[in-house]
C-alpha positions as CSV (number, residue, x, y, z in Angstrom):
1,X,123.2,101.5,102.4
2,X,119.9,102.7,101.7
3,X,119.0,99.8,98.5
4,X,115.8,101.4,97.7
5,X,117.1,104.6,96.8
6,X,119.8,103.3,94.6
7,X,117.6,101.1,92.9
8,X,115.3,104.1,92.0
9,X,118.6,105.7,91.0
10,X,119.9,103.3,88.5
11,X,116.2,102.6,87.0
12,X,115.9,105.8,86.1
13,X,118.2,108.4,86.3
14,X,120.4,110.0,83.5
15,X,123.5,110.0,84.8
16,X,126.8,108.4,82.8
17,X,126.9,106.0,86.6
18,X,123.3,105.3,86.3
19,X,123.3,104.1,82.6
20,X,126.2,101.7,83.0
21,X,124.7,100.1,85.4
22,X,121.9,99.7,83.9
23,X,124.0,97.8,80.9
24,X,125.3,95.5,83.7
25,X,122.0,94.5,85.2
26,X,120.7,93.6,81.9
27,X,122.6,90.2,81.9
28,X,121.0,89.1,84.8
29,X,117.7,90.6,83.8
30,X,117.5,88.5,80.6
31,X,117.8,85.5,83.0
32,X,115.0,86.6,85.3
33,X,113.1,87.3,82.2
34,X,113.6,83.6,81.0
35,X,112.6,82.2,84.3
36,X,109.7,84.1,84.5
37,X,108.2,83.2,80.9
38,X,109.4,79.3,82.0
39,X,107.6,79.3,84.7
40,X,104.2,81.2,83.0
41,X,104.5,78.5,80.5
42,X,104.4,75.8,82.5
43,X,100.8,77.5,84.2
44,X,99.7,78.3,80.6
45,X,100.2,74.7,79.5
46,X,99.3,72.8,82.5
47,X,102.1,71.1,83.7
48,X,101.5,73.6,86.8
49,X,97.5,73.6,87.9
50,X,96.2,76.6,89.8
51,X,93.8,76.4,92.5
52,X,90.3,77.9,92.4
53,X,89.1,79.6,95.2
54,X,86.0,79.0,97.3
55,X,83.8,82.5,96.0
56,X,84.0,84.8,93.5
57,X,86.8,86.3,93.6
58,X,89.0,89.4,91.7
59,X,92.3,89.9,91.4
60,X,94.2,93.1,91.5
61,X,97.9,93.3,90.6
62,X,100.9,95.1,89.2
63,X,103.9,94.9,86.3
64,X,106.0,97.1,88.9
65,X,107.6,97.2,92.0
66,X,106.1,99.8,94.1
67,X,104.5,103.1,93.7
68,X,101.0,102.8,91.1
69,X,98.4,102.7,93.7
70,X,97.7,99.2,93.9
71,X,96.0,99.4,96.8
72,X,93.8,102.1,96.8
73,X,92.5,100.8,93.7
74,X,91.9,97.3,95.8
75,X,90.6,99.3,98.2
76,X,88.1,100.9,95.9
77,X,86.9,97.7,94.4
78,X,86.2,96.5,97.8
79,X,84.0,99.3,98.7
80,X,82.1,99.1,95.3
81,X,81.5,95.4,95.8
82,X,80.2,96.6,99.3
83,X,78.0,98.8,98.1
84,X,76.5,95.6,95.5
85,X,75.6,94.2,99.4
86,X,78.5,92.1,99.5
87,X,80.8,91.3,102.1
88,X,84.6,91.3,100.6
89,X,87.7,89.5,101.9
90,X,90.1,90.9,101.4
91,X,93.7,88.8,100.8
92,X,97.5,90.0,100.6
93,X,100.6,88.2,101.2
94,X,101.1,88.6,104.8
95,X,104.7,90.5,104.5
96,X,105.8,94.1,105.2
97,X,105.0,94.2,108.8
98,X,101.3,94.4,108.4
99,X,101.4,98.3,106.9
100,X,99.0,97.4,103.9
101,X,96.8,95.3,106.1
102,X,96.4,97.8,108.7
103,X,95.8,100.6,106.0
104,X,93.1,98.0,104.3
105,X,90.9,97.6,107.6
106,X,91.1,101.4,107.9
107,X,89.8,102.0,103.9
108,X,87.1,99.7,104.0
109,X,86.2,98.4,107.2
110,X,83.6,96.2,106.3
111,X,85.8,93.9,104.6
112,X,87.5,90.7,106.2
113,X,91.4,91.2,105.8
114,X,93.3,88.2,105.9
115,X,97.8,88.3,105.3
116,X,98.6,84.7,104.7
117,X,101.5,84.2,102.2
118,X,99.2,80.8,101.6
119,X,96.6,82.4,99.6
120,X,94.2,79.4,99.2
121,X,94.5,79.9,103.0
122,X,93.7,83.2,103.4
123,X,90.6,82.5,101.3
124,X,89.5,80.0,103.4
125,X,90.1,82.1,106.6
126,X,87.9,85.3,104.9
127,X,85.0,82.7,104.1
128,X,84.9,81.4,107.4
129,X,84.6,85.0,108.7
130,X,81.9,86.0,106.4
131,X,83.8,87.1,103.2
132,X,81.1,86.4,100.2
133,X,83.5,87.7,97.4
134,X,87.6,87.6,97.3
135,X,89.6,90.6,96.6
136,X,93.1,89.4,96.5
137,X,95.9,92.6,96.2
138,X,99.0,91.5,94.4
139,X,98.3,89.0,92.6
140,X,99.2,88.5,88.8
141,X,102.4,86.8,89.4
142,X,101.0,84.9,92.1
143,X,100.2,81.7,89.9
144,X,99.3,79.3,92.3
145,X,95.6,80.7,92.6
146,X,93.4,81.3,89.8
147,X,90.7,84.5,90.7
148,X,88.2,84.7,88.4
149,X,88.7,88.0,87.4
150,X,92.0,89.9,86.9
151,X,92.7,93.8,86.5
152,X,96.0,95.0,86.1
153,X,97.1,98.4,87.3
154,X,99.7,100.7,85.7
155,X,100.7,104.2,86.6
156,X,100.4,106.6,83.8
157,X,103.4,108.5,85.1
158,X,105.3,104.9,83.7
159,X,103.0,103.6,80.8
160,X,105.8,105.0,78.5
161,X,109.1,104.6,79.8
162,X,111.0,101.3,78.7
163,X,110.2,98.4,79.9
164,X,113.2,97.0,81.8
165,X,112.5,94.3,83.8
166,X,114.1,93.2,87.5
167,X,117.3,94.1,88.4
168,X,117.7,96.2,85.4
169,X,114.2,98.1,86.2
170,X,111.3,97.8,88.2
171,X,108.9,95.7,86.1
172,X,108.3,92.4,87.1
173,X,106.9,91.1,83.7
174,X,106.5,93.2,80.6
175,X,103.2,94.0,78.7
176,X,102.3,90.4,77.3
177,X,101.5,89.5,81.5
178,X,98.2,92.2,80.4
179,X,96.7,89.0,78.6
180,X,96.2,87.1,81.5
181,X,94.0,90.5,82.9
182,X,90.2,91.2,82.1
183,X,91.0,94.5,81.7
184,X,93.1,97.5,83.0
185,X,93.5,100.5,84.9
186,X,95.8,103.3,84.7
187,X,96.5,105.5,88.1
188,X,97.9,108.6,88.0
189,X,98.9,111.4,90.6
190,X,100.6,114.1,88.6
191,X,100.6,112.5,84.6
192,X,97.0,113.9,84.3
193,X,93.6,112.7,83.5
194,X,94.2,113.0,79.9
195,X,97.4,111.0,79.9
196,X,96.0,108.5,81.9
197,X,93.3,107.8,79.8
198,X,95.2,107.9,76.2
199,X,97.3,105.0,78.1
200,X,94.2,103.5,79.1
201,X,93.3,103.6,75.1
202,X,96.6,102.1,74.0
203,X,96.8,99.2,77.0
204,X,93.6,97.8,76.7
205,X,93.7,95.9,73.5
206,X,96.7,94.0,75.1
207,X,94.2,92.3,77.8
208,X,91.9,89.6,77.6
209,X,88.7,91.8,77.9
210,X,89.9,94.9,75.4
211,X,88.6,97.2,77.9
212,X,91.0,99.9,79.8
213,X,90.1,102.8,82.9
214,X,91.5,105.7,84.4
215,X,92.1,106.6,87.8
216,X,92.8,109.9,89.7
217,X,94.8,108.9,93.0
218,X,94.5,112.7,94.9
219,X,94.9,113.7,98.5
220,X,91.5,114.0,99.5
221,X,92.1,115.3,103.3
222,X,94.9,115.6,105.8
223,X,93.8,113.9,109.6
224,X,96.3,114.8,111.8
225,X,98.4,111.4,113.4
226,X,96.5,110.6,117.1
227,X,93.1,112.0,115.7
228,X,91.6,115.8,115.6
229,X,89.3,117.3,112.8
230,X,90.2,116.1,109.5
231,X,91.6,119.4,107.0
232,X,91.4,119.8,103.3
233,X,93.9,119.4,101.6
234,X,94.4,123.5,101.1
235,X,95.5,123.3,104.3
236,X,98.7,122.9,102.9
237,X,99.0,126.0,100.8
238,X,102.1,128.1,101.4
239,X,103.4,126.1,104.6
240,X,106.8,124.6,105.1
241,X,106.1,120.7,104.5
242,X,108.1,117.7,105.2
243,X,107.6,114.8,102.9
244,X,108.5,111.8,104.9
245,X,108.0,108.6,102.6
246,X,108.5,105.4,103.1
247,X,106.7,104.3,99.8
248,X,107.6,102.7,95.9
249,X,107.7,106.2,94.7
250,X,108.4,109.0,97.3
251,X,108.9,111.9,94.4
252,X,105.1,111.2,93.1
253,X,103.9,112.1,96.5
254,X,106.1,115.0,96.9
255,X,105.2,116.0,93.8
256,X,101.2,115.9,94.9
257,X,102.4,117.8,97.7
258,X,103.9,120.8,95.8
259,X,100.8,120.7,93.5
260,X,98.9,121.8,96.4
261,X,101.1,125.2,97.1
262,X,103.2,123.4,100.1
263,X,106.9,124.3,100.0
264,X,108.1,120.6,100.3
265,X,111.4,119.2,102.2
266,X,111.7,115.4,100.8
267,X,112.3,113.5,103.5
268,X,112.3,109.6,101.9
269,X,113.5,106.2,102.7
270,X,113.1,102.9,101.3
271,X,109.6,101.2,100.7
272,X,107.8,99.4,104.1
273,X,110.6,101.4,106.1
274,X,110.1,100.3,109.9
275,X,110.6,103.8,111.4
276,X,112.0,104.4,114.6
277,X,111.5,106.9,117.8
278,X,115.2,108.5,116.6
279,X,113.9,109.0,112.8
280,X,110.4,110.1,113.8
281,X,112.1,112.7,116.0
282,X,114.4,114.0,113.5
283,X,111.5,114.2,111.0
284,X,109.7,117.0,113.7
285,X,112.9,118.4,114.0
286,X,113.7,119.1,110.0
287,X,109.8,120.7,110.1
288,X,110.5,122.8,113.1
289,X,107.9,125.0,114.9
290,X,106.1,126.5,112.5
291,X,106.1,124.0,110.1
292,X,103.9,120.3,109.2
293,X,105.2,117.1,108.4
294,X,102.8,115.1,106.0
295,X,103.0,111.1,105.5
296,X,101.1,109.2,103.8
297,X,98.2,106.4,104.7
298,X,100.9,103.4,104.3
299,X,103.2,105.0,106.4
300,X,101.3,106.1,109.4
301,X,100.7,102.3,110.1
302,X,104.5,102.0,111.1
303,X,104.8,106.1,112.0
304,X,102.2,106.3,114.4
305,X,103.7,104.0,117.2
306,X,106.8,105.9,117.5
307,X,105.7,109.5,116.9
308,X,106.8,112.0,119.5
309,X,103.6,113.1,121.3
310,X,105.2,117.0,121.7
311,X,106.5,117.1,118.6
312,X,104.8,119.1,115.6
313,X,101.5,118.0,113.6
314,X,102.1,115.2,111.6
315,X,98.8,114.9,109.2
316,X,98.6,111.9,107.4
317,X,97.6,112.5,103.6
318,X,94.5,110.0,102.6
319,X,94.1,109.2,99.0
320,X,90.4,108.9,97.4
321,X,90.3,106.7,93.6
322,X,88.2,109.0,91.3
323,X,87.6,107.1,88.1
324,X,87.9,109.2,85.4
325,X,87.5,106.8,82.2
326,X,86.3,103.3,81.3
327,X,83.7,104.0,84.3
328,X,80.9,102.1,82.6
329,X,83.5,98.7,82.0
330,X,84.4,98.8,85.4
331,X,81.0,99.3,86.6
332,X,80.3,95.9,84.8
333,X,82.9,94.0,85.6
334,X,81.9,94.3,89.5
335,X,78.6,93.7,88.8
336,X,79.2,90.3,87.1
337,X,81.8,89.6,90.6
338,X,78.7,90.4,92.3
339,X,76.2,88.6,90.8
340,X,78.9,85.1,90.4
341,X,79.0,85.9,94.5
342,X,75.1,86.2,95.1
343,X,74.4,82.8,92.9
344,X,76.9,80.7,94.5
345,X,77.3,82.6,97.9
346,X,79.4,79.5,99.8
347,X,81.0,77.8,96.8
348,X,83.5,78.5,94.0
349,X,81.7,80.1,91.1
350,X,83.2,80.9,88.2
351,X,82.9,84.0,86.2
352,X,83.9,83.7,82.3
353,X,85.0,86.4,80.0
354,X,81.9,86.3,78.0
355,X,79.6,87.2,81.4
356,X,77.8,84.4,82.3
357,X,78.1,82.8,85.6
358,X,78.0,78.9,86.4
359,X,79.3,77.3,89.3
């Protein structure tokens, strides 16, 4: 049974099926609900201590499962913190057979990538590789380390649908998890610039630093699987496409894809699918001669191995982050990680809401 699928289909589908499961799941959401605020009590009172890390560092996390750009936006913070001459390590959790690692090096290949479940760890690993300043993806709920700065992200295309948390829906934590973030910034692929910023607006006051951005995720280019020439993403306009998705939310790329004039066949499976030579094949197949398949940057880490090297163009969609709002708050917020990094370049430094910079 394909579990990611149903679970996207009882969060948030309409149907009389869909909605009483949802009343089931609730039970046993109120109880993951109670662990969680037990256990974020115990941090926020100290019974439990987080470690600090050994630079600067930023974290960058999610209130859902899946699907609102969490890593490009990592990915951009990385190469903005490259550009302010530092070297970023970059830190995930080491699970999902390496796709977001892989797809990390290829963003920003300056940075140091580390997977280590063990997040002190990791840290330790990307200093002793050359990492001046941490960027750790996925990390609010990951309590046992304390970055020194937090940013939440939220897609737009959810900011307003009701918060349900796990099994019941895909939030991990509700809105009051935004306190423990510096600030916040909304993605979007199809909800709009102006959407994502009036979410921006209304989030923002909920986190420690007030301050809220928006983000345009958009295909930027297509590069065809195996290498060749790179085309726009007009390239798609008119042709007979097939989606194939292994991702949080497969109809938000489909949905970029149709934008774009492509006539789209959804092709999805569950997120981090491991694809195989059978499913790669039948993929070509669905496209047939005169037609494309298009994947996107996550998935061509596990597609690529097992792609038939006859079978039609597979072009892999890259996303670029185009901050559209809350620019200037951003802007700042790296440049205090940046400074925090070049004062105390091998030692922990903290960074406090107010600016300053001790170690």
């Amino acid at each position: 049974m394909d579990w990611p699928r149903l679970a996207q289909h009882v969060w948030r589908d309409a149907t009389p099926g869909a909605r009483a499961a949802r009343a089931v799941l609730l039970a046993p959401a109120a109880v993951y609900r109670a662990g969680v605020a037990a256990r974020n009590a115990a941090y926020d009172r100290g019974l439990l201590v987080a470690c600090r890390l050994p630079v600067a560092s930023l974290g960058v996390g999610n209130l859902a499962v899946g699907g609102v750009g969490k890593t490009p936006v990592a990915a951009y913070l990385a190469s903005e913190l490259v550009r302010r001459g530092q070297r970023p390590g970059i830190l995930l959790r080491g699970y999902a057979g390496g796709d977001e690692a892989d797809e990390h090096r290829a963003r920003t290949p300056e940075a140091v990538v580390v997977a280590d479940p063990d997040r002190r760890r990791g840290a330790e690993q990307a200093v002793a590789a050359g990492a001046t300043v941490l960027v750790l993806d996925d990390c609010l709920q990951t309590r046992r380390v304390r970055p020194d700065l937090m940013v939440a992200v939220v897609a737009a295309e959810r900011a307003g649908e009701r918060v349900h948390l796990l099994p019941a829906g895909p939030w991990r934590e509700g809105l009051g998890a935004l306190g423990r973030c510096d600030g916040v910034v909304v993605s979007y692929k199809s909800a709009g610039a102006a959407a994502a910023e009036r979410a921006a607006r209304e989030l923002a006051p909920r986190t420690s630093g007030g301050w809220g951005a928006a983000a345009g995720l958009a295909i930027a280019r297509l590069v065809p699987m195996g290498g060749g020439a790179a085309q726009p993403p007009s390239a798609l306009d008119g042709r007979d496409v097939v989606a194939l998705s292994g991702i949080g939310e497969p109809a938000a790329f489909e949905r970029q894809l149709r934008a774009l004039g492509a006539r789209v066949q959804a092709l999805a499976h569950g997120d981090h699918h491991r694809y195989t030579a059978g499913e790669a094949a039948a993929a070509a197949a669905r496209a047939g001669p005169a037609g494309l398949v298009v994947t996107t940057a996550k998935d061509a880490v596990r597609l690529a191995p097992v792609w038939p090297d006859d079978a039609v163009p597979c072009l892999i969609a890259e996303l670029a982050v185009q901050v559209t709002y809350g620019q200037d708050d951003l802007s700042r917020l790296l440049d205090r990680l940046s400074r925090a990094a070049h004062a105390a370049p091998s030692t922990a430094a903290t960074v406090p809401r107010d600016g300053r910079t001790t170690p």
